[in-house]
C-alpha positions in Angstrom: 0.0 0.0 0.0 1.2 3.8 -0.5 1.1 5.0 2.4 3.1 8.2 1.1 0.2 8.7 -1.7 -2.8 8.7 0.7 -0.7 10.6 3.1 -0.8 13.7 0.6 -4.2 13.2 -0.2 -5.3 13.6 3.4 -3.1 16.6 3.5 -4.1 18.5 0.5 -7.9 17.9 1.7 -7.5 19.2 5.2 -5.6 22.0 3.3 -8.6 22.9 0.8 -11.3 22.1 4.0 -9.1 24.5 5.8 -9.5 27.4 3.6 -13.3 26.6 3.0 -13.9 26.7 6.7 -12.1 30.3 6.5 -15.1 31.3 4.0 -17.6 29.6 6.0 -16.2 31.3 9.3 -16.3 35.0 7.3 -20.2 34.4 6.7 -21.4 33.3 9.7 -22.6 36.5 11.0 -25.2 37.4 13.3 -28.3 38.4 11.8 -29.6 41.9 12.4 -33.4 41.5 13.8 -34.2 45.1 13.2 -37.1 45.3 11.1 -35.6 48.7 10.2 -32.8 47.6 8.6 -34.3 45.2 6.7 -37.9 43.4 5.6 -39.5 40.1 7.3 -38.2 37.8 4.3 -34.8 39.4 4.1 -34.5 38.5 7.3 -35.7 34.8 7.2 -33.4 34.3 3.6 -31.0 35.7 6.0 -31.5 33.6 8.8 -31.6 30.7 6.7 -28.3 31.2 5.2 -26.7 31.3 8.1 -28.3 28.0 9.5 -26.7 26.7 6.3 -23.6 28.2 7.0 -23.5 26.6 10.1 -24.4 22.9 8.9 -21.4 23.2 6.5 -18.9 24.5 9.2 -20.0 21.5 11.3 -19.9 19.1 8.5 -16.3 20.6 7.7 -14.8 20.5 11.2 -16.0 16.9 11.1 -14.0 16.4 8.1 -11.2 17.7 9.4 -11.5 15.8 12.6 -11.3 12.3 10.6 -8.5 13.2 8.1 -6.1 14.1 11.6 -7.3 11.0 13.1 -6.4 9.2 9.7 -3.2 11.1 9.6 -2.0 9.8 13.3 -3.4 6.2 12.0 -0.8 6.9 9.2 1.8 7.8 11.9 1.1 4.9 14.2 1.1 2.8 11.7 -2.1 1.7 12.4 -4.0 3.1 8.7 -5.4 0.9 6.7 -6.2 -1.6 9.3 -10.2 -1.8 10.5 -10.3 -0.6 13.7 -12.9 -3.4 14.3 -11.0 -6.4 13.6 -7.7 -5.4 12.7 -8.0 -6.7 9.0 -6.6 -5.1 6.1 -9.0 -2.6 4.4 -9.4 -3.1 0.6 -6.7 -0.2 -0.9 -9.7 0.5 -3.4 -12.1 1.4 -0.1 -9.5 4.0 0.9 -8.8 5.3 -2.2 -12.6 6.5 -2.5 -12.6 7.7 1.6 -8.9 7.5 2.8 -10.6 8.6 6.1 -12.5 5.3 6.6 -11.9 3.4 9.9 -13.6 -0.1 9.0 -13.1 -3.1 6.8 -16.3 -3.4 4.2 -17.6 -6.4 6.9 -17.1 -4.1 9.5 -19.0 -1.4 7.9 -21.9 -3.7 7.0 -22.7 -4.8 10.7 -22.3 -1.1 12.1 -24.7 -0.5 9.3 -27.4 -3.2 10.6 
């Protein structure tokens, strides 16, 4: 297995979810409730972005969460092994989510 090659894929996706969460963090601002300053559905489109704004920051830092846990498997020398049963993961399962922690078994009885 390449270790090195799915090393620098987890690296260059925490880089890119690392500059998206910058974006996300910029517009995630508190919405004004003054009816003055803007009208009723301004407002709620407003509110509702930022809801959205919020789901994708949390669905980011989760991201980034797994890739440095798959990066200290790397460095433990512990990735690529189901944390379940200690198997070998498929190299094909980890080249479509490098992140992933179980062996396609394992994954199919969480699942149940």
């Amino acid at each position: 297995m390449d270790y090195d090659k799915f090393k620098a894929i987890l690296i260059n996706r925490r880089s890119e979810l690392a500059e998206s969460l910058e974006h996300l963090i910029d517009a995630d601002q508190i919405v004004e409730l003054d009816q003055t300053m803007m009208g009723r559905l301004s407002r709620m489109d407003a509110l509702q972005g930022q809801a959205m704004t919020k789901a994708n920051k949390s669905r980011v830092l989760t991201e980034i969460q797994k890739i440095d846990y798959a990066l200290d498997r790397l460095l433990n020398n512990e990735f690529g092994y189901c944390s379940q049963c200690d198997e070998e993961i498929n190299s094909k399962r980890l080249e479509i989510n490098p992140t992933t922690i179980f062996c396609i078994k394992c994954a199919e009885k969480k699942s149940n």
